[in-house]
C-alpha positions as CSV (number, residue, x, y, z in Angstrom):
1,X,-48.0,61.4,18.6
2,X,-50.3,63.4,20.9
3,X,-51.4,65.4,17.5
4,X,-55.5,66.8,18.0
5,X,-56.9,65.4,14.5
6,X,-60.4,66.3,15.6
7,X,-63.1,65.9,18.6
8,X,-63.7,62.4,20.3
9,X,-67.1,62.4,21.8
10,X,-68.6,59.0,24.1
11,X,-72.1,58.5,23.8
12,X,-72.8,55.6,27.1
13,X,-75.1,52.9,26.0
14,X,-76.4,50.4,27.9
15,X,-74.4,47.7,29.4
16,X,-71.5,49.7,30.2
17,X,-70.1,49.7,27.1
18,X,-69.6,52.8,24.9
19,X,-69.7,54.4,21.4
20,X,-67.7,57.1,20.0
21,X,-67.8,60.3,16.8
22,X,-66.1,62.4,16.2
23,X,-66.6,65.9,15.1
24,X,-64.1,69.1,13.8
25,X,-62.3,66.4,11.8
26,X,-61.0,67.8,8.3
27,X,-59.7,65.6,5.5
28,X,-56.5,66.9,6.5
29,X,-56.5,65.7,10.3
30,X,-57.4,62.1,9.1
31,X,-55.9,61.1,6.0
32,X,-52.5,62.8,6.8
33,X,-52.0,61.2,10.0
34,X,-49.0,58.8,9.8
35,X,-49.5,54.9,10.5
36,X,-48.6,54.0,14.0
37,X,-50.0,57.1,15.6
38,X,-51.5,56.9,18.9
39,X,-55.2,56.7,19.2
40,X,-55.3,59.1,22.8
41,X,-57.7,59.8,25.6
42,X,-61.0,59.3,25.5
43,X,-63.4,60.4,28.4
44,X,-67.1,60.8,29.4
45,X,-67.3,64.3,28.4
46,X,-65.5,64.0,25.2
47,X,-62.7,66.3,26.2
48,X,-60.6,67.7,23.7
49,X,-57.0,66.6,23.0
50,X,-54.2,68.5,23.5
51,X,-50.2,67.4,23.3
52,X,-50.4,67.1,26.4
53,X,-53.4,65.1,26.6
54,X,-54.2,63.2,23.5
55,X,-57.3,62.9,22.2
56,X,-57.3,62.6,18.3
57,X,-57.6,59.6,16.0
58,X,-54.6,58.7,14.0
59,X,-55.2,57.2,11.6
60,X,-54.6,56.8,7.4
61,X,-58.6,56.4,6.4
62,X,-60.5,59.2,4.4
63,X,-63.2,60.9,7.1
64,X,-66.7,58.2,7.7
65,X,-64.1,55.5,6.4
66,X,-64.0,52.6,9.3
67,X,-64.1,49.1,9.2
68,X,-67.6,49.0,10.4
69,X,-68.5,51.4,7.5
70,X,-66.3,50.2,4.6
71,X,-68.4,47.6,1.8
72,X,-65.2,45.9,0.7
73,X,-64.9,42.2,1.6
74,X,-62.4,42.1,4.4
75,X,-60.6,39.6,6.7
76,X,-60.8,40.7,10.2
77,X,-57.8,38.9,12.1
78,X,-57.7,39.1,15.7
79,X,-54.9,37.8,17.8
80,X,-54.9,38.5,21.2
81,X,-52.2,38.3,24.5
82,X,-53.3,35.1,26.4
83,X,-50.0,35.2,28.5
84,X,-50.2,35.1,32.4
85,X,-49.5,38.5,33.2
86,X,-52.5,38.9,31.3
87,X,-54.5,37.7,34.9
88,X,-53.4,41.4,36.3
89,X,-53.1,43.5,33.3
90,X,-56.8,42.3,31.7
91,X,-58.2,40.2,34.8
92,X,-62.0,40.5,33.2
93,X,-61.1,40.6,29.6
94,X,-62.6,43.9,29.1
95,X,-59.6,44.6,26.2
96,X,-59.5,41.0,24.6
97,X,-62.8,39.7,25.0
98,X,-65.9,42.5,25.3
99,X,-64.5,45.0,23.4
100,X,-64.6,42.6,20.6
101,X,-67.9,41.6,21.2
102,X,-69.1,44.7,21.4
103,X,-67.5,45.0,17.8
104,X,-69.6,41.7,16.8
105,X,-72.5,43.1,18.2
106,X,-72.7,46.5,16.5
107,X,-71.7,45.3,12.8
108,X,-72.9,42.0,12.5
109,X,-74.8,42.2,9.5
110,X,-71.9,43.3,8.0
111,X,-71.4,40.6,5.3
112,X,-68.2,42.0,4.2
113,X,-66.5,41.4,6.9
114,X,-65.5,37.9,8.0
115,X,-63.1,37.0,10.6
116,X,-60.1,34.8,12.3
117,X,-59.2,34.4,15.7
118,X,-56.7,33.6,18.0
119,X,-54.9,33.9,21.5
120,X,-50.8,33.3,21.9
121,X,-49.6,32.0,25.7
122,X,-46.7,29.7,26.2
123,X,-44.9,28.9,23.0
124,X,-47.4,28.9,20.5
125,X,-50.8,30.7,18.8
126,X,-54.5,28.7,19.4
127,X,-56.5,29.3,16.7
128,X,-60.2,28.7,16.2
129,X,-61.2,25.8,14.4
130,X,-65.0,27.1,13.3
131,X,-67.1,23.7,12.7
132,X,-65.1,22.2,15.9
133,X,-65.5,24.8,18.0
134,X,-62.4,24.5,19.7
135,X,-58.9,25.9,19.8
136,X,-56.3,24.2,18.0
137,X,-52.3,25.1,17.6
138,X,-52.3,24.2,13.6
139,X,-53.9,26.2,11.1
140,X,-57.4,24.3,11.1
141,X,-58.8,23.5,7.8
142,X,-61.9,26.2,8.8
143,X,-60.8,29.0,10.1
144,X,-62.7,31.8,8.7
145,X,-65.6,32.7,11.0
146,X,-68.6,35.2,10.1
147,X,-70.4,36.9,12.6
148,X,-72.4,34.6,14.7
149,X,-69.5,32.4,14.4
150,X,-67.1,34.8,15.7
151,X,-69.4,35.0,18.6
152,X,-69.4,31.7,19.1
153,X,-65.1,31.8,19.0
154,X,-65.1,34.6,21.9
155,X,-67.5,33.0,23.9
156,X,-65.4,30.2,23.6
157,X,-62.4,32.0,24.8
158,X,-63.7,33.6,27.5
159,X,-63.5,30.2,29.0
160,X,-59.5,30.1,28.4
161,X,-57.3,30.7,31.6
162,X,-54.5,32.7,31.2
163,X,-50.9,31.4,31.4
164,X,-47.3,30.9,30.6
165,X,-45.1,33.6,28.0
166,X,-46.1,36.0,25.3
167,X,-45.2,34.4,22.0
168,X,-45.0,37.3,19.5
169,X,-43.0,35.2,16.8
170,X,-45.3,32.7,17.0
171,X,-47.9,34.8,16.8
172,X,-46.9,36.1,13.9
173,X,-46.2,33.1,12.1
174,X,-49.7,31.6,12.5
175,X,-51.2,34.7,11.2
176,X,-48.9,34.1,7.9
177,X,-50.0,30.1,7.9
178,X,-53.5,31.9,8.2
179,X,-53.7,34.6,5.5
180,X,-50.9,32.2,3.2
181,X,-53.5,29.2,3.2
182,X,-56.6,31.3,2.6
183,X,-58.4,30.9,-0.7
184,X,-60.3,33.9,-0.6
185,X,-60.0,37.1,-2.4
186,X,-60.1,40.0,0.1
187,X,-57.8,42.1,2.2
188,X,-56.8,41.8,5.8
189,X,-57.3,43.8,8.9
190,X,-55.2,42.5,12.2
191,X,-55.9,43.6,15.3
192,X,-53.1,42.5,18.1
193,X,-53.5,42.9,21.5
194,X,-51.0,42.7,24.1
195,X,-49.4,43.7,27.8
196,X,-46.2,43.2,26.8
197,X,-42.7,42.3,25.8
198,X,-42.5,39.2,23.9
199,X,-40.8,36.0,25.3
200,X,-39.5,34.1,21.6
201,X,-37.9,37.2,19.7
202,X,-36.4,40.7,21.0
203,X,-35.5,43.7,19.1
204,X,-37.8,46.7,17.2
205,X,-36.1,45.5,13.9
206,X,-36.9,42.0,14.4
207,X,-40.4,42.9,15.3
208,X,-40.4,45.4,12.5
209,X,-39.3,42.3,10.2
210,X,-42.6,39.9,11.6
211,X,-44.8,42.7,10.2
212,X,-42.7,42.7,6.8
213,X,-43.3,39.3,6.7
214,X,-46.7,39.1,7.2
215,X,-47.7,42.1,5.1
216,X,-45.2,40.2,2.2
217,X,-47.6,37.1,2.5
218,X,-50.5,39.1,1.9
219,X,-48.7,40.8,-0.6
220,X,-47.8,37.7,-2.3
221,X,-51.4,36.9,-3.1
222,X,-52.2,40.4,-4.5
223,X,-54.0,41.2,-1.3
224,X,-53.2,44.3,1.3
225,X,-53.1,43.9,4.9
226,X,-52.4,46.1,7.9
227,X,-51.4,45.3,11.4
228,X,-53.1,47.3,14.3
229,X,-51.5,47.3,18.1
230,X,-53.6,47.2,21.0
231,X,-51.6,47.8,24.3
232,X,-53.0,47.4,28.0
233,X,-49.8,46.8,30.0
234,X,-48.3,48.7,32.4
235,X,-48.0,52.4,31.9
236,X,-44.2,52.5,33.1
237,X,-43.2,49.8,30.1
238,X,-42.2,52.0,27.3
239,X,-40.4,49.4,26.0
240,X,-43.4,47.5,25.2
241,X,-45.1,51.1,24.1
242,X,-42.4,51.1,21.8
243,X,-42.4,48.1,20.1
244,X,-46.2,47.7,19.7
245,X,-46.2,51.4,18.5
246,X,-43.3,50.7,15.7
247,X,-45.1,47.4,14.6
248,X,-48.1,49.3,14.2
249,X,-46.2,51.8,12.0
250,X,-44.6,48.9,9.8
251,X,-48.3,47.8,9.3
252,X,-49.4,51.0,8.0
253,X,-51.9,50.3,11.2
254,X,-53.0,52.6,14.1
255,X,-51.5,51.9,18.0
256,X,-53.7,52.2,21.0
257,X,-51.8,52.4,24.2
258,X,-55.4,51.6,26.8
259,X,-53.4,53.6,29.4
260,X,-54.9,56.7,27.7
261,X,-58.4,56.0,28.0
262,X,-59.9,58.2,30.4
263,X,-62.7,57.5,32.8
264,X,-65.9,56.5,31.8
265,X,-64.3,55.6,28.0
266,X,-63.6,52.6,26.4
267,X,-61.6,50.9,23.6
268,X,-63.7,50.8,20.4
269,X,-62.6,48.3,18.3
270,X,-64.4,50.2,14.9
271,X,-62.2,52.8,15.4
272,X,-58.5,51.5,15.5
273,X,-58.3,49.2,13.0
274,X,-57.4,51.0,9.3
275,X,-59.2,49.6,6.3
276,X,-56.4,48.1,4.3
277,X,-56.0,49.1,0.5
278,X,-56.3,52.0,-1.4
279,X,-60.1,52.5,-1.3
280,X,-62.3,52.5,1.5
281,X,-65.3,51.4,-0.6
C-alpha cells in the first residue's frame, strides 16, 4: 500500500461536497494495482502521493473504467456500520449517508445501475423494503431500489439512531439472502462501511471466509461480485485497518481507510468501488 498510481486532483462543488480526476495515470498504475490496496490522501490542492503520504487509487479497473462510467447492468449493495460507536466516529453521517447521496445524485440516470441497501447494529442487518419504505430484518420481497428509490432508502436512514454492536457475520449473511434470492441477471458491487471490529465473529480468516461465501453465492448464479471496505474508525485501530483491508482483498475490491483523507477532501463513492467482471463495458 502507499503505491503513487497517478495524480488525485479535488475540484469543490457546491454544497461542500467534492469531485475528483485523476491525471498521470498509465494502464500500468491502474490495472496492476492489487485488490485491497488503499485508496490514500486526498486534499484541496490535489497533492501528490508519496509512500509516505498516499495519494493513488488502487484499484483493478482499466483507466475511465468506474462504476459511474461502466454500461453494464450492476447491483450496487450498500451496507453500512449502524453500531453505537458510530455516534462518535460518523456523528453527522458524512461517510454513511452523504457521501452516498452524493453518489445518487451525480449518476442517477444511470439505468444500469440499481441498488440495495442496508445498515447492521445490534445483532442483525435492516434492509430496505422499497414499496414499504421501511427497514425490515428479513430479506423483503422488494429489495432492489433504482435511483430515486435509493434516495428515498437514505433519506430514510438518516432518521435511524445509532446503537448497540457491529454485526459483521450478520451482515454478511443478509447480503448472501440478498444476492441468493435475486432473480436478476447482473453483477454485484458491495460497498461496506464500518468503524470497527465486529461483535458476532473474530479472526482475518473467518472474515476472509464471509467474503468467500458471499462471492460463492454470486458465483453460484454465474454472476461476479466484489466487496469494497470503507473504514472511518479510529486511526490507532489497526486491527480494524486490518481486517477491513484483507476483506477488501478477498473481494478483489478496493479499501478506503477515511483517516487518510486530507483537508478539504472527501470520500467519493465513484471511485472505490471496482466494477465486478471481466469487462468494464
Amino acid at each position: 500500500m502507499g503505491t503513487y498510481y497517478g495524480k488525485q486532483i479535488l475540484f469543490a462543488v457546491a454544497g461542500g461536497f467534492a469531485l475528483t480526476a485523476f491525471t498521470g495515470c498509465n494502464d500500468t498504475g491502474f490495472t496492476n494495482a492489487p485488490a485491497g490496496t488503499l485508496i490514500g490522501q486526498v486534499d484541496a490542492t490535489g497533492g501528490l502521493g508519496t509512500p509516505s503520504n498516499p495519494g493513488g487509487v488502487g484499484n483493478t479497473n482499466p483507466p475511465g473504467c468506474t462504476i459511474g462510467t461502466s454500461k453494464k447492468p450492476i447491483r450496487v449493495m450498500f451496507m453500512v456500520d449502524n453500531s453505537g460507536s458510530t455516534n462518535t466516529t460518523d456523528p453527522n453521517k458524512v461517510y454513511r449517508l452523504k457521501s452516498l447521496q452524493k453518489f445518487q445524485m451525480d449518476y442517477g440516470s444511470n439505468t444500469n445501475l440499481s441498488y440495495t441497501f442496508s445498515y447492521f447494529a445490534g445483532t442483525s442487518s435492516n434492509n430496505y423494503d422499497v414499496p414499504n419504505n421501511k427497514f425490515v430484518t428479513s430479506i423483503p420481497a422488494s429489495p432492489v431500489a433504482n435511483s430515486s428509490q435509493l434516495a428515498s432508502a437514505l433519506s430514510k436512514y438518516d432518521g435511524v439512531g445509532a446503537s448497540g454492536n457491529t454485526p459483521y457475520k450478520a451482515a454478511f449473511t443478509a447480503l448472501g439472502n440478498l444476492v441468493n434470492a435475486d432473480a436478476g441477471a447482473q453483477d454485484y458491487a458491495v460497498a461496506f462501511l464500518s468503524d470497527g471490529q465486529p461483535t458476532d465473529i473474530s479472526g482475518e480468516a473467518n472474515l476472509r471466509g464471509l467474503v468467500s461465501a458471499l462471492k460463492s453465492v454470486a458465483a453460484g448464479k454465474g454472476r461476479a461480485l466484489t466487496v469494497n471496505t470503507i473504514y472511518f474508525g479510529d486511526p490507532n485501530d489497526k486491527a480494524s485497518f486490518s481486517n477491513l483491508d484483507a476483506m477488501a482483498k478477498e473481494g478483489n475490491g478496493q479499501f478506503v481507510d477515511t483517516n487518510l483523507i486530507g483537508a478539504g477532501g472527501s470520500l467519493v463513492i465513484n471511485d472505490v468501488i471496482n466494477v465486478p467482471g471481466a469487462n468494464c463495458q
